[in-house]
Every structure is written in C-alpha cells, then in structure tokens.
C-alpha positions as CSV (number, residue, x, y, z in Angstrom):
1,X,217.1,28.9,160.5
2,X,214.0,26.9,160.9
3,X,214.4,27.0,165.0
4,X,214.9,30.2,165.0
5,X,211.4,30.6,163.2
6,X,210.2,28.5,165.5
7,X,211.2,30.5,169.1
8,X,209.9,33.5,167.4
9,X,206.6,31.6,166.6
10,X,206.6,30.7,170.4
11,X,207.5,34.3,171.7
12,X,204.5,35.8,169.3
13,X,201.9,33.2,170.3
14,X,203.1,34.5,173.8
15,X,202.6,37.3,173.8
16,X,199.2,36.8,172.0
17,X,198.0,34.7,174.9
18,X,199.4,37.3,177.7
19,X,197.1,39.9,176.2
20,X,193.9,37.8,177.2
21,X,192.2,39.1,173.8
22,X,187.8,39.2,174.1
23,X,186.6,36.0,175.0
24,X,182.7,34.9,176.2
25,X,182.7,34.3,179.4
26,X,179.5,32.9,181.5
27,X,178.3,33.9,185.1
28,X,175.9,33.6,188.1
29,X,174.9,37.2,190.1
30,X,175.9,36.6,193.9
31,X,174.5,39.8,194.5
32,X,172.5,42.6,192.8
33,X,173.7,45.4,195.3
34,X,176.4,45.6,195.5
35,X,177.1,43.7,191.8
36,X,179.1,40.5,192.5
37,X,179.2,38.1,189.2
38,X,181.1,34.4,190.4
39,X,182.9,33.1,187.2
40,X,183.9,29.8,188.7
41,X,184.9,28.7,192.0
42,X,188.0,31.1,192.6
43,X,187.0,34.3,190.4
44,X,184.1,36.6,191.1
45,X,184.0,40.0,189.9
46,X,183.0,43.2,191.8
47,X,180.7,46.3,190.6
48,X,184.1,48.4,189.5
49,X,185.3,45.4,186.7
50,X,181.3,45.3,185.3
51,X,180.1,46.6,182.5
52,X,176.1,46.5,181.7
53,X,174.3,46.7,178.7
54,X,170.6,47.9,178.6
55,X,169.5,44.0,178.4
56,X,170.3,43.7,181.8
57,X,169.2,46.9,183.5
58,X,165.8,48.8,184.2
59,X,165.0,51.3,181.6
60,X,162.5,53.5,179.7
61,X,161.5,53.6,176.3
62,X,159.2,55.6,174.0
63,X,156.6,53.3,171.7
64,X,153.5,53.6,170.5
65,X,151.0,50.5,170.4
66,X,149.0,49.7,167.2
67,X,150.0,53.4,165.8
68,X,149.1,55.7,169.2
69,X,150.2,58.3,171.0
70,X,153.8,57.8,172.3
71,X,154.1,56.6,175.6
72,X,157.3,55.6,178.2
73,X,157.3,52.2,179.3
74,X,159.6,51.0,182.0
75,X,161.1,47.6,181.2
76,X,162.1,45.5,184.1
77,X,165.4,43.5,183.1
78,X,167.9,44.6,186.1
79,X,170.1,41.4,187.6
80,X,168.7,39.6,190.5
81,X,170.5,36.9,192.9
82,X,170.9,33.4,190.9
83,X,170.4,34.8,187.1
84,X,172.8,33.4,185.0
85,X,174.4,36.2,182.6
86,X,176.7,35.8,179.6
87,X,179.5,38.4,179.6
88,X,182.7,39.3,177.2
89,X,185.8,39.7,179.0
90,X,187.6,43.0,177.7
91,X,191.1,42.7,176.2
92,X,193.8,42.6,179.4
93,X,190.9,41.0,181.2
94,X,190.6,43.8,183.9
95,X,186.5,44.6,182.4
96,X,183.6,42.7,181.7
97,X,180.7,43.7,179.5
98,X,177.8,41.9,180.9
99,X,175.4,41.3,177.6
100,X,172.9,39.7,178.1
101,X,170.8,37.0,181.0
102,X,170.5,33.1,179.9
103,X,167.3,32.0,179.4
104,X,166.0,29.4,182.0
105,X,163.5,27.5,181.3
C-alpha cells in the first residue's frame, strides 16, 4: 500500500511541475523595438510572449502639486537596451508579465 502512495505522490508532483505554475523570473532588454527580453543564454522572449505593466511604459497622469489645478504629466519609464527588468512567468510559461526595472546603482 505504501508504494502505491508513493507513485501516486510522484505522478501528482508531476504533473505539478509540468504546469510551470508563476515563478519570478529576471531579464536584460536586447531590444526596445521590437521587445526582445534574454532570460539566460538559450531563452529570449519576443514582443508576442510580453506583458507590460505601467512601471515600465511611458504614460500620463493627472496630479496636482501642493493642492493646484490638475495637470497631465508624462512619465518616462518605457524599456531601453541593457535595463534589467524583473518579470513573472504566467502559468504554462507561454507569457510573461514584465513588472517592474531593477534599480542600478
């Protein structure tokens, strides 16, 4: 009885693994235009597998300074060649969500 617990044990933690469940995943930009992200030596990923949140794109907001009229702001945060990002891999590992840029110092 207890093997038999055991291949099942094996066969869940199996399949588990074969799902590639969210993990963190780190990256340098190859390009900016098109997107190219290189993972490590034999992975990079192409525009059509990324995902971007707002930290790492151009955008406008509305604010006020010190209590004044509203105003739109463009903030600057779009990748650029050499910036190191931090990314989560989507379940089945076909998408990444590109979260935020590593600070260097």
């Amino acid at each position: 009885m207890e093997d038999i617990l055991k291949e099942i044990q094996k066969l869940v933690l199996g399949v588990i693994n074969a799902q590639k469940l969210t993990t963190v995943v780190y990256g340098t930009v190859l390009s900016a235009n098109p997107l190219e992200i290189q993972i490590d030596q034999k992975l990079t990923l192409r525009e059509e597998q990324l995902k971007l949140t707002r930290a790492v794109m151009d955008h406008e907001v509305e604010m006020s300074v010190n209590g004044g009229t509203n105003q739109i702001y463009k903030v600057h945060n779009a990748l650029i060649q050499g910036d190191k990002v931090t990314m989560i891999r989507v379940h089945g590992g076909q998408q990444y969500l590109i979260i935020d840029k590593e600070v260097v110092e």
